[in-house]
MOPAC internal coordinates of N, CA, C and O (Angstrom, degrees):
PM7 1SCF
backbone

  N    0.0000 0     0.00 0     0.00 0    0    0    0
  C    1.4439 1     0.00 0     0.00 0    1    0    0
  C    1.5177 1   109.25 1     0.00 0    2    1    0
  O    1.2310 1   122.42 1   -38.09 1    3    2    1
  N    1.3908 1   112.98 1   141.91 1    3    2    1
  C    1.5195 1   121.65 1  -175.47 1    5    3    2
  C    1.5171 1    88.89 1  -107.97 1    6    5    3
  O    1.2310 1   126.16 1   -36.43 1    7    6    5
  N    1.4745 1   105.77 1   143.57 1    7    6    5
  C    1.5590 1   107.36 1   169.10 1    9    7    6
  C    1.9442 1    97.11 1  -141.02 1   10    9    7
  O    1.2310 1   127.35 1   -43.19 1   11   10    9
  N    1.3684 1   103.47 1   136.81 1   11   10    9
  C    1.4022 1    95.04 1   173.35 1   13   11   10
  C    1.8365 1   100.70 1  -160.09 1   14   13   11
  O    1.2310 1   131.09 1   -27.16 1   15   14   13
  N    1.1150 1    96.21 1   152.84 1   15   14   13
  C    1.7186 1   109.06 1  -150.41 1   17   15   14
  C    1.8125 1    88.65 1  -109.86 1   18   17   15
  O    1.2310 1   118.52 1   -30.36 1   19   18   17
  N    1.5472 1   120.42 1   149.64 1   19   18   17
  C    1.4564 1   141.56 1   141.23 1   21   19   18
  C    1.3269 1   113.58 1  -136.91 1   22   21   19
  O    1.2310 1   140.63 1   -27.23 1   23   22   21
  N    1.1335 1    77.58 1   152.77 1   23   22   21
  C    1.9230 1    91.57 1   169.08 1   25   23   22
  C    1.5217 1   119.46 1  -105.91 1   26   25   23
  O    1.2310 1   130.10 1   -57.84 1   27   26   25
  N    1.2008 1    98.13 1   122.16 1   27   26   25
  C    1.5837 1   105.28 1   158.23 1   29   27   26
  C    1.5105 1   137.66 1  -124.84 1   30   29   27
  O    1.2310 1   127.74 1     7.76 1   31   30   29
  N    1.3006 1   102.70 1  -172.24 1   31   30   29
  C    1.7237 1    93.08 1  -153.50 1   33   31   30
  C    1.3450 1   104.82 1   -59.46 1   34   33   31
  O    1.2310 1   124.11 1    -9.34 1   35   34   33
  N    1.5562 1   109.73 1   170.66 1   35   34   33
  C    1.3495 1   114.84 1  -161.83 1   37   35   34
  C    2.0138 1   117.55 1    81.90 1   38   37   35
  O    1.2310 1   120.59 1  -177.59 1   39   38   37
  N    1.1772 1   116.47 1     2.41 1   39   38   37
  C    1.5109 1   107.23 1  -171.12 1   41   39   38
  C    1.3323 1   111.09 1    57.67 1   42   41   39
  O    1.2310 1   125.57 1  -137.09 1   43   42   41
  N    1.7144 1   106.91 1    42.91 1   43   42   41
  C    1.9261 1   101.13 1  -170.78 1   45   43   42
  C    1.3102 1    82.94 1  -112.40 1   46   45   43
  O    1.2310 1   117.59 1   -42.79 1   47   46   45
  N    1.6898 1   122.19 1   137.21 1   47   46   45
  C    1.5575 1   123.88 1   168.08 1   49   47   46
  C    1.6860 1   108.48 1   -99.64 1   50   49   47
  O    1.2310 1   118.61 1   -55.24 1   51   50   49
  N    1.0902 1   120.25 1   124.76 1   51   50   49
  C    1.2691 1   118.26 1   165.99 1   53   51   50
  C    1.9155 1   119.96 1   -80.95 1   54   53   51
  O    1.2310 1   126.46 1   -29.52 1   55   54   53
  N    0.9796 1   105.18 1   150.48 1   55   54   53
  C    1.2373 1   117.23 1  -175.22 1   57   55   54
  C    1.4814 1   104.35 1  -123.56 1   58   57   55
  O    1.2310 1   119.90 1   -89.66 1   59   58   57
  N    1.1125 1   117.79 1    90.34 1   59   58   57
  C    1.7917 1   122.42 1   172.89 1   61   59   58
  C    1.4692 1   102.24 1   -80.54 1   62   61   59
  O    1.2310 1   126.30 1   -39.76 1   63   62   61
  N    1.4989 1   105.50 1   140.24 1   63   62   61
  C    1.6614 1   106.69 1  -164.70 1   65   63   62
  C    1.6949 1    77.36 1  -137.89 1   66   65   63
  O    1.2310 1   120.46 1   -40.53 1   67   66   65
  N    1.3457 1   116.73 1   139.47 1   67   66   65
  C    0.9466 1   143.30 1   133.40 1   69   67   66
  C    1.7056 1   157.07 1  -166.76 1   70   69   67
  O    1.2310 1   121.39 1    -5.20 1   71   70   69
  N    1.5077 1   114.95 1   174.80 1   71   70   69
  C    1.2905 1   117.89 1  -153.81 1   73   71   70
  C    1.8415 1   114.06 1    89.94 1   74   73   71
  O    1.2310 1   114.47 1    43.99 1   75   74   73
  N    1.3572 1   128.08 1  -136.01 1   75   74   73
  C    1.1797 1   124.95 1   176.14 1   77   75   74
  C    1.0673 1   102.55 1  -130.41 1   78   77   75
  O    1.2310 1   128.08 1   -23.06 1   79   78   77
  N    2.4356 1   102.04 1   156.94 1   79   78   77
  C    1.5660 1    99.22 1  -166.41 1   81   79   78
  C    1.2796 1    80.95 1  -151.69 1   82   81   79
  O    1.2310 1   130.62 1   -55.15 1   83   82   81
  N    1.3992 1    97.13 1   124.85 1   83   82   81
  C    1.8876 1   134.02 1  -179.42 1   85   83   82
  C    1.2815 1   122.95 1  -147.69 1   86   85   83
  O    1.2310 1   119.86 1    34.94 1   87   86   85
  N    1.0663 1   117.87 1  -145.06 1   87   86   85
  C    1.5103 1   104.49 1  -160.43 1   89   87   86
  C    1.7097 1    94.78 1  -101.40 1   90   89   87
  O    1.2310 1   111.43 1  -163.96 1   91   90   89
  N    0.9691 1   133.75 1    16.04 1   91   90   89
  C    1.6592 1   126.66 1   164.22 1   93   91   90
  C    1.7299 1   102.33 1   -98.55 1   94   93   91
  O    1.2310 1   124.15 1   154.99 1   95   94   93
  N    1.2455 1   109.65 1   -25.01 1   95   94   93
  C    1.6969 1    97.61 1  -152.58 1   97   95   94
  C    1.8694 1    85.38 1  -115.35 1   98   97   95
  O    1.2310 1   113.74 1   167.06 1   99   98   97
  N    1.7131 1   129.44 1   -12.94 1   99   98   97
  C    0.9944 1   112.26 1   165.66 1  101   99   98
  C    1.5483 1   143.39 1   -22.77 1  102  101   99
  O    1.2310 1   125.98 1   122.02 1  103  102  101
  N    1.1221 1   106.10 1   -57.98 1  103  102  101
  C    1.2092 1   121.77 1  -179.93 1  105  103  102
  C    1.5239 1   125.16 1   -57.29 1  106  105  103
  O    1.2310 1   124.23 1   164.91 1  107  106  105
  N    1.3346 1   109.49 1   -15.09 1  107  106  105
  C    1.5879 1   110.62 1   167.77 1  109  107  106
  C    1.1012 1   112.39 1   -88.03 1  110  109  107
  O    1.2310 1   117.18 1   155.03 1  111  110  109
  N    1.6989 1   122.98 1   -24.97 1  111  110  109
  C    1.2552 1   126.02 1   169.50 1  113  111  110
  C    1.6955 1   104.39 1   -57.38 1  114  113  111
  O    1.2310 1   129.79 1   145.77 1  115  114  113
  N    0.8853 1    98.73 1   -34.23 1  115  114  113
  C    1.9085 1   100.62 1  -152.20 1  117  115  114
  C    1.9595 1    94.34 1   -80.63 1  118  117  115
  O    1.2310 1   112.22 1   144.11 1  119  118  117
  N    1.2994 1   132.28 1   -35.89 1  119  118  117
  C    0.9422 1   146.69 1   154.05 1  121  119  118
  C    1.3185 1   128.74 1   -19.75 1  122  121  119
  O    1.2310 1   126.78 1   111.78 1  123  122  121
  N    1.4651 1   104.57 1   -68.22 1  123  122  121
  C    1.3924 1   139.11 1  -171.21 1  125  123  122
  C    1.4722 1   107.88 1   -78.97 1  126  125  123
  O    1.2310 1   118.22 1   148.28 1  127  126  125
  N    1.7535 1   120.99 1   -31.72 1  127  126  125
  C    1.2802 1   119.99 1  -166.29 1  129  127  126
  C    1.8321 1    87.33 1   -83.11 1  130  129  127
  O    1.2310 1   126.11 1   130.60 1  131  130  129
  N    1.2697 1   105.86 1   -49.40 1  131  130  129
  C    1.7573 1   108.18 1  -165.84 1  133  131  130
  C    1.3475 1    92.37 1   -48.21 1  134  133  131
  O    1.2310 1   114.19 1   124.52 1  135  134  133
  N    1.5206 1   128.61 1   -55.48 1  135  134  133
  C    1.7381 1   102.23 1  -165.65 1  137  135  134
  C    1.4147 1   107.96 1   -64.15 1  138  137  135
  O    1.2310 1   114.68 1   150.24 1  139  138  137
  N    1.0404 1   127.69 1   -29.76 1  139  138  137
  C    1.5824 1   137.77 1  -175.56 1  141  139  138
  C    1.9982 1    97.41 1   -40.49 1  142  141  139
  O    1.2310 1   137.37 1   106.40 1  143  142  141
  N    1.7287 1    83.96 1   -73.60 1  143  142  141
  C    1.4735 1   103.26 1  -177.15 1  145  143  142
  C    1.8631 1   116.02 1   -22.72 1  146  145  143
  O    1.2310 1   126.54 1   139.35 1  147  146  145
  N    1.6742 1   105.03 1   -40.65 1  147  146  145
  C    1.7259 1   100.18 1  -173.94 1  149  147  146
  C    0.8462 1   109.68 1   -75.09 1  150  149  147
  O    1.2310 1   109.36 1  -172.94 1  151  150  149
  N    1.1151 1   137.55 1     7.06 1  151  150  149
  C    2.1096 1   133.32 1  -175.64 1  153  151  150
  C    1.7208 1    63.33 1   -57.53 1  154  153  151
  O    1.2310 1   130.85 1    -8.53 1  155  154  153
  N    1.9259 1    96.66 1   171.47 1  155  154  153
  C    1.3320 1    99.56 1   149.20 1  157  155  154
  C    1.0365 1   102.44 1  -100.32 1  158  157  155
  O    1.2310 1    98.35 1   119.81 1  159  158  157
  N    1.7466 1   156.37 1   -60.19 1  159  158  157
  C    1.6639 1   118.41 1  -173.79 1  161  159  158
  C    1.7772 1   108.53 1   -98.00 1  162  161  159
  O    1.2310 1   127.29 1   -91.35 1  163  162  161
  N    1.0968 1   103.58 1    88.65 1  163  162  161
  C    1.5194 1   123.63 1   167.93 1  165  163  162
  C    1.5782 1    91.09 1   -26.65 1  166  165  163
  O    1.2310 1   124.17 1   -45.77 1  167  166  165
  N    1.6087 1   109.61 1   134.23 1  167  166  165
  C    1.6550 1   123.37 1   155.61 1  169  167  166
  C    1.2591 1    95.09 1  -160.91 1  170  169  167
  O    1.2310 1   126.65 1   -55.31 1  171  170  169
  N    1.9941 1   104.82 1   124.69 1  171  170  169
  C    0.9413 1   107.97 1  -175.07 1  173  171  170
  C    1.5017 1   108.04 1  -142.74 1  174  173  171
  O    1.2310 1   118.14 1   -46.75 1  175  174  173
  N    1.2563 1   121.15 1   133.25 1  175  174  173
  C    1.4237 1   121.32 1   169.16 1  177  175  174
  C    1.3496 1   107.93 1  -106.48 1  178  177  175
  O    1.2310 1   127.36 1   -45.27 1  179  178  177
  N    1.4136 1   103.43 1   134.73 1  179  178  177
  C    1.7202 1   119.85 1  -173.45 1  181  179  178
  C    1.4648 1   107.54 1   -99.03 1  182  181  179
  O    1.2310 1   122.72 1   -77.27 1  183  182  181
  N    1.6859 1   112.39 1   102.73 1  183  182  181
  C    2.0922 1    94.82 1  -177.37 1  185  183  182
  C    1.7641 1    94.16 1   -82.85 1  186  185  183
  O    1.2310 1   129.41 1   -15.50 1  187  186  185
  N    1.1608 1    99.47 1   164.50 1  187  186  185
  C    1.6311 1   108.25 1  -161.09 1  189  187  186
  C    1.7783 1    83.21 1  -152.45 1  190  189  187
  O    1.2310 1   113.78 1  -167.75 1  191  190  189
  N    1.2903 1   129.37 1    12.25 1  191  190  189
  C    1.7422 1   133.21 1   152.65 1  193  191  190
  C    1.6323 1   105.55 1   -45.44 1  194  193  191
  O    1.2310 1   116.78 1   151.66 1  195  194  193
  N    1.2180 1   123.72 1   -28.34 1  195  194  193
  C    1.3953 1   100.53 1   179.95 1  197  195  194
  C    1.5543 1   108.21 1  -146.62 1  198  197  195
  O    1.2310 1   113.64 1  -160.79 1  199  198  197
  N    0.8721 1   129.64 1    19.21 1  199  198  197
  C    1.8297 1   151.97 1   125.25 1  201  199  198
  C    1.4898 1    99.96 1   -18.60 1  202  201  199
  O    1.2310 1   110.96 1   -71.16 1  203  202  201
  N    1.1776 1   134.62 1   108.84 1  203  202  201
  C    1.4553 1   135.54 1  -178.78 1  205  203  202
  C    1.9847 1   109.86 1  -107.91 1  206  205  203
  O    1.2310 1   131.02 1   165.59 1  207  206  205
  N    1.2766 1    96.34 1   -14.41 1  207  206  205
  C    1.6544 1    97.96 1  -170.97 1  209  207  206
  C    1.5872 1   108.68 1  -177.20 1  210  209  207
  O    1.2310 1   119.44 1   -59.24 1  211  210  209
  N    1.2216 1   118.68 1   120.76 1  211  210  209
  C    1.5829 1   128.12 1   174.89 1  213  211  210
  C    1.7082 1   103.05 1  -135.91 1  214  213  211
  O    1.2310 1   129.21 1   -45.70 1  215  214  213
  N    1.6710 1    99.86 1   134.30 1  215  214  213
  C    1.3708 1   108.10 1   165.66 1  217  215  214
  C    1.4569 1    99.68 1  -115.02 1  218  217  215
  O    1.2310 1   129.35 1     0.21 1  219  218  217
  N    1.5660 1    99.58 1  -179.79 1  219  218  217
  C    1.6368 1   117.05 1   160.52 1  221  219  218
  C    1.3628 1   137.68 1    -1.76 1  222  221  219
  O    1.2310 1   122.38 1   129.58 1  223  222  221
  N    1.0975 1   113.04 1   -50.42 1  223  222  221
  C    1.3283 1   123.51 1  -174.42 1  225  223  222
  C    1.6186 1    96.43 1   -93.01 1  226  225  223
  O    1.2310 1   110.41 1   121.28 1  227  226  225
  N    1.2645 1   135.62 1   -58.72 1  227  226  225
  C    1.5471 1   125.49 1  -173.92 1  229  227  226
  C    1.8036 1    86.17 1   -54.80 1  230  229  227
  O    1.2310 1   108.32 1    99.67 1  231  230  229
  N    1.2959 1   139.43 1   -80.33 1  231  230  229
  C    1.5468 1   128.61 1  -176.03 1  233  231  230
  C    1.2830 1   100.96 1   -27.65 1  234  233  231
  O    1.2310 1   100.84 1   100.63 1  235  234  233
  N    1.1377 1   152.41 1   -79.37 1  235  234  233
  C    1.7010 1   143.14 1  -161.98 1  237  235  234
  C    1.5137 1   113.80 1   -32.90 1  238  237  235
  O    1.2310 1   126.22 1   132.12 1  239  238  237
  N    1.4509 1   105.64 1   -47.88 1  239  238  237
  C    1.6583 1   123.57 1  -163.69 1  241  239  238
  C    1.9382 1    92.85 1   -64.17 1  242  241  239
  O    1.2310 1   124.72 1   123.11 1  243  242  241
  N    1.8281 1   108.55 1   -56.89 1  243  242  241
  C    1.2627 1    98.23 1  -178.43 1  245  243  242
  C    1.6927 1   136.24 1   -59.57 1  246  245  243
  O    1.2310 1   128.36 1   156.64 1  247  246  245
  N    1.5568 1   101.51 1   -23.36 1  247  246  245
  C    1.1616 1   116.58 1  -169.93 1  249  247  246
  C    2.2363 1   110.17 1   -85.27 1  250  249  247
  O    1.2310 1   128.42 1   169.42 1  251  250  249
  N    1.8418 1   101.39 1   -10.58 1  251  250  249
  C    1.2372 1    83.38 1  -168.30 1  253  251  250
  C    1.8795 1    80.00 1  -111.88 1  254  253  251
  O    1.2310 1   122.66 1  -172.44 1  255  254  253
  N    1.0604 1   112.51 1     7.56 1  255  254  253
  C    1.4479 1   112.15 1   173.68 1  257  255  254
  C    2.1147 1   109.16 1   -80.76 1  258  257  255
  O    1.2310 1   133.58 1   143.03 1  259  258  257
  N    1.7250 1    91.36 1   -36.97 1  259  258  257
  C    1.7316 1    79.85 1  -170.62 1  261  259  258
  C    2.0590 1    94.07 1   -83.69 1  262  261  259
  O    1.2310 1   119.69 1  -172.82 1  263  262  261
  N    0.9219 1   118.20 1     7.18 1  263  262  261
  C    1.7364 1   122.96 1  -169.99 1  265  263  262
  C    1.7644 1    81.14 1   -80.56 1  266  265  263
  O    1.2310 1   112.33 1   131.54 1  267  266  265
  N    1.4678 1   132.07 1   -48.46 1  267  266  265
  C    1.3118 1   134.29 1  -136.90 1  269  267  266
  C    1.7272 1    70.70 1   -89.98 1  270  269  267
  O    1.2310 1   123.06 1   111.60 1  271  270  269
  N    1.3205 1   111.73 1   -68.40 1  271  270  269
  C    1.5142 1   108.04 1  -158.20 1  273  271  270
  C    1.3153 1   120.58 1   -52.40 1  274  273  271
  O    1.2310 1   111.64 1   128.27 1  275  274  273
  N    1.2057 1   133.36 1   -51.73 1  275  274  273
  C    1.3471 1   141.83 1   170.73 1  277  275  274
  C    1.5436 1   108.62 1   -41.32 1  278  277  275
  O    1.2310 1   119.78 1   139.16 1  279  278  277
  N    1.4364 1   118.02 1   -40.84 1  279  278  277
  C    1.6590 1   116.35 1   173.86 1  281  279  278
  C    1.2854 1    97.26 1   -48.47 1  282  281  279
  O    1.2310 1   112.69 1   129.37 1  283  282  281
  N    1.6987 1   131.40 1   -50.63 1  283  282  281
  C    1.0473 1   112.22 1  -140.33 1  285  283  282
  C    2.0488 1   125.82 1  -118.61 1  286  285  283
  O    1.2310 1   141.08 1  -153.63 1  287  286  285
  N    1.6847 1    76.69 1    26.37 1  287  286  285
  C    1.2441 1   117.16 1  -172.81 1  289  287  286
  C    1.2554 1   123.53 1    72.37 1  290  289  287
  O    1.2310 1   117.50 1  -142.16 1  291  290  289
  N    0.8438 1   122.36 1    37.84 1  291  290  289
  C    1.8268 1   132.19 1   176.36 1  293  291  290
  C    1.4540 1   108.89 1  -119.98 1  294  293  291
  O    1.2310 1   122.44 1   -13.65 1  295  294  293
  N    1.2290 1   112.93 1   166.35 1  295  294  293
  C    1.6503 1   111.21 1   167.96 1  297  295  294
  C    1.8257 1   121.44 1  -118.99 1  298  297  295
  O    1.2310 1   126.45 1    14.30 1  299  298  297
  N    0.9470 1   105.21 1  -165.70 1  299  298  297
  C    1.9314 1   109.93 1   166.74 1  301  299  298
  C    1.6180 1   104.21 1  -156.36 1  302  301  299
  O    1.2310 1   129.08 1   -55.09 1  303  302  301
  N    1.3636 1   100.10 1   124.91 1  303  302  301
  C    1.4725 1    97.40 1  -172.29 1  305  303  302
  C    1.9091 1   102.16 1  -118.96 1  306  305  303
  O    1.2310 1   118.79 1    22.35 1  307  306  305
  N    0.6908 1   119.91 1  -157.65 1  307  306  305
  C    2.2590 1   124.09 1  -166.29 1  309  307  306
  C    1.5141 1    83.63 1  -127.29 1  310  309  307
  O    1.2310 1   115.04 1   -20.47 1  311  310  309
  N    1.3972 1   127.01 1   159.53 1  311  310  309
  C    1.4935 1   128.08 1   143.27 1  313  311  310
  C    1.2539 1    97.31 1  -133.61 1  314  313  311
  O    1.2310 1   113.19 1    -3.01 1  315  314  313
  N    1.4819 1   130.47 1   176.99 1  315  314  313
  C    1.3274 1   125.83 1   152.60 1  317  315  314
  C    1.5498 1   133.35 1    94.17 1  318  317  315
  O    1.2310 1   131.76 1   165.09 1  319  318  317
  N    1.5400 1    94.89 1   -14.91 1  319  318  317
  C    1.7444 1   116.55 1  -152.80 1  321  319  318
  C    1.3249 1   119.33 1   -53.60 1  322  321  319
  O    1.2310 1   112.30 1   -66.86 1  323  322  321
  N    1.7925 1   132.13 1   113.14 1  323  322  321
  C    1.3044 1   116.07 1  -176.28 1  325  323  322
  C    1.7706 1   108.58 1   -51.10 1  326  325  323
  O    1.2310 1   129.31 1    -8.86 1  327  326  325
  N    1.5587 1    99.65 1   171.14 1  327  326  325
  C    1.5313 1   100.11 1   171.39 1  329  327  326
  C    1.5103 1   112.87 1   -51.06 1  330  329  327
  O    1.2310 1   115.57 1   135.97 1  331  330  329
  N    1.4952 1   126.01 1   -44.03 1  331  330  329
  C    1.2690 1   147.54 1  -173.99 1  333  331  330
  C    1.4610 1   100.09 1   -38.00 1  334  333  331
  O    1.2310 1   128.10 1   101.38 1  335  334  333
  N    1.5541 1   102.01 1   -78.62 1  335  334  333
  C    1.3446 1   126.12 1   171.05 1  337  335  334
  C    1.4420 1   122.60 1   -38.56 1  338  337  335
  O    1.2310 1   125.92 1   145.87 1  339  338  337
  N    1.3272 1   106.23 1   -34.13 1  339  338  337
  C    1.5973 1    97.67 1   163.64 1  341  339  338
  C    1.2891 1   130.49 1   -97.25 1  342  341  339
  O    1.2310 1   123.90 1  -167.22 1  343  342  341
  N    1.1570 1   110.12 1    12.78 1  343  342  341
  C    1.5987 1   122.94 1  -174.00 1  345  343  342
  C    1.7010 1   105.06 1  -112.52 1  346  345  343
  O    1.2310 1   133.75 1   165.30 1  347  346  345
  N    1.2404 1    91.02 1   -14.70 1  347  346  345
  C    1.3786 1   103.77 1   167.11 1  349  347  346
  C    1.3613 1   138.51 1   -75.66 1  350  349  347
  O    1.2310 1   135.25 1   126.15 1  351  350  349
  N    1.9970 1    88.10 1   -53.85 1  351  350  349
  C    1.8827 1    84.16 1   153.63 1  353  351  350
  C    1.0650 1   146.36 1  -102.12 1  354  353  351
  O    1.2310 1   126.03 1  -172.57 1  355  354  353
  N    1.7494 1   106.02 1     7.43 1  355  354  353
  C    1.3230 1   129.24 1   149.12 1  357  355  354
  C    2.1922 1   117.93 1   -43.66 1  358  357  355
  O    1.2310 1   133.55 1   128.25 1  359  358  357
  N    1.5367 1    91.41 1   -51.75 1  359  358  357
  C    1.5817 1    99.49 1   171.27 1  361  359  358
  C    1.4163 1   136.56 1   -52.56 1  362  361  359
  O    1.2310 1   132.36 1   126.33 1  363  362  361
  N    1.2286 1    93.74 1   -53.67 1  363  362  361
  C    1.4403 1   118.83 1   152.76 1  365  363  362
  C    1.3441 1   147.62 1   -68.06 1  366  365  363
  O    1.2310 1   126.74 1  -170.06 1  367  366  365
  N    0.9353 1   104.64 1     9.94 1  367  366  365
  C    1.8179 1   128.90 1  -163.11 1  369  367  366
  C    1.4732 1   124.85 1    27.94 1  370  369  367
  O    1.2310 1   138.66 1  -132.67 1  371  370  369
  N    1.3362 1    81.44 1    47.33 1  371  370  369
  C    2.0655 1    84.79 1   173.34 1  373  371  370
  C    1.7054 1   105.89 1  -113.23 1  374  373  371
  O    1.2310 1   119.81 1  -169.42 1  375  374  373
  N    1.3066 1   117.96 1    10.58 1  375  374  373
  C    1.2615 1   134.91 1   150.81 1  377  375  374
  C    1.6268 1   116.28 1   -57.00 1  378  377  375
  O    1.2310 1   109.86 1   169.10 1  379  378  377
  N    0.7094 1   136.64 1   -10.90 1  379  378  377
  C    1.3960 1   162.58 1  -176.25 1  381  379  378
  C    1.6609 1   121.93 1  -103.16 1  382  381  379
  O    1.2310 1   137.01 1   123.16 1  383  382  381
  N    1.3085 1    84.67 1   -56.84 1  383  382  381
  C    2.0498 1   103.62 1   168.55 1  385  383  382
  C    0.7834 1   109.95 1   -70.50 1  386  385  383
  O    1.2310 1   109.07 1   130.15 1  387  386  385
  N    0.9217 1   138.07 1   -49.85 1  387  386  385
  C    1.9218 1   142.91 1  -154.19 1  389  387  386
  C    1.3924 1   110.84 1  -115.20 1  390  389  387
  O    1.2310 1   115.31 1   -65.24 1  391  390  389
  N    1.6861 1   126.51 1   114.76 1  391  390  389
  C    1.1459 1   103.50 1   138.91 1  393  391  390
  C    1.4195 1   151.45 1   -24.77 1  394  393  391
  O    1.2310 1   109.90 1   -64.70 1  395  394  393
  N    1.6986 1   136.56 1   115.30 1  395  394  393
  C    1.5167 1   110.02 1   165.30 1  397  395  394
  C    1.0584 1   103.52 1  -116.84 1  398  397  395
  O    1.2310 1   116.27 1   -41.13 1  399  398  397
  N    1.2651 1   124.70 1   138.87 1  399  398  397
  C    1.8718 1   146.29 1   172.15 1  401  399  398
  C    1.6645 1   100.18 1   -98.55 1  402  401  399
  O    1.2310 1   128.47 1   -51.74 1  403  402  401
  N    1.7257 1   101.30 1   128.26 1  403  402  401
  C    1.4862 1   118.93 1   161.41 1  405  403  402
  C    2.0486 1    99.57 1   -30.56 1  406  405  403
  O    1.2310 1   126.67 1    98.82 1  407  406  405
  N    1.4240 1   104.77 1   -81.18 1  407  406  405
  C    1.5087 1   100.03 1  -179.22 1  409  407  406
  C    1.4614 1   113.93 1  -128.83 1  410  409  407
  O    1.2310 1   111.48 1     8.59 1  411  410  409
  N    1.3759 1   133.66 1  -171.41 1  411  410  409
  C    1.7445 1   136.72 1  -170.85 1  413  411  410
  C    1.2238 1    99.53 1   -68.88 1  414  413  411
  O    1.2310 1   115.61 1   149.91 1  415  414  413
  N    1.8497 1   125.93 1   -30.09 1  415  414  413
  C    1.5160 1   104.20 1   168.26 1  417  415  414
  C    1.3720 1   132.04 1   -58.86 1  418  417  415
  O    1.2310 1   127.64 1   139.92 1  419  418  417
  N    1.0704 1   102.90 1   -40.08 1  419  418  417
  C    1.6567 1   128.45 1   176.77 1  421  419  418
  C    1.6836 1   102.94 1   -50.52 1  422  421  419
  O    1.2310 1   138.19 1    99.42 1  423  422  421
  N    0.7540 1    82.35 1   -80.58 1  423  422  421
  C    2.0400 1    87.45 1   179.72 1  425  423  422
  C    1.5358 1   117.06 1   -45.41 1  426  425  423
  O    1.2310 1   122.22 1   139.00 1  427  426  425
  N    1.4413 1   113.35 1   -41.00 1  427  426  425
  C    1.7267 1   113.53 1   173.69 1  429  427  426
  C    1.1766 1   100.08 1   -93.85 1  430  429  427
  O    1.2310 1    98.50 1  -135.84 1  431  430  429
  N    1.3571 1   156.14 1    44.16 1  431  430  429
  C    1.2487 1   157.27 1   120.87 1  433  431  430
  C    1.6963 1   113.68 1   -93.86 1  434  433  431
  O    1.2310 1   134.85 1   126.07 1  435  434  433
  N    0.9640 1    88.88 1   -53.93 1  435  434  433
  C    2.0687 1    87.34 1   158.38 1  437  435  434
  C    1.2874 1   121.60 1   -62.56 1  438  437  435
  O    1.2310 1   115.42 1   173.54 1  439  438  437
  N    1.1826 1   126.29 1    -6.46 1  439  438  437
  C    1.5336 1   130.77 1   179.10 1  441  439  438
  C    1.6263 1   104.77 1   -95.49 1  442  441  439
  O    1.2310 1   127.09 1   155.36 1  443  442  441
  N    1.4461 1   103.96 1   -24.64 1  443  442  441
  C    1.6322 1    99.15 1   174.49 1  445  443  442
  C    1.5306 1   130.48 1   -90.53 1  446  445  443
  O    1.2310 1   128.14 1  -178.39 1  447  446  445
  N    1.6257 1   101.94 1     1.61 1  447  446  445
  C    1.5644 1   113.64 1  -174.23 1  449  447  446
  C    1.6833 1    99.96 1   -74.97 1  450  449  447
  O    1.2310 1   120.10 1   180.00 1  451  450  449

């Protein structure tokens, strides 16, 4: 999995995720979120456009990442989500937790309402 971060306007960091993220390629996720984490109000949209496959463990990393952010008044929202991917956290009920945006515009325009 390739993961690589920009910023755009608004102090919104994107998180481009791609290829697949499991328990070999975890750890760059987990990496990448901790520097994320020091903004002081973390806002982050995750594109998941070229994200091909996530189990368990990539879900853990996101779910204890928006626990950190929400303390600190920021959020983390999905953009991008294959069908897969959304049936996924639809299953799991993190469809509920997480924002998902059609694409990164979508989500940093909802961040400004």
């Amino acid at each position: 999995m390739q993961a690589t971060v920009t910023d755009h306007r608004c102090d919104v960091a994107v998180l481009h995720l791609k290829g697949e993220l499991d328990s070999e390629t975890f750890e760059k996720l987990r990496s990448t979120l901790a520097e994320l984490l020091e903004r002081p109000v973390p806002r982050i949209v995750v594109d998941l456009t070229d994200l091909k496959f996530c189990d368990s463990v990539g879900l853990s990393a996101f779910i204890t990442s928006k626990q950190v952010i929400t303390a600190r008044g920021g959020w983390l929202s999905f953009a991008g989500a294959s069908p897969f991917l959304v049936r996924l956290l639809e299953t799991v009920g993190l469809s509920r937790y997480f924002a998902i945006f059609r694409d990164v515009d979508d989500a940093i325009a909802a961040a400004q309402l």
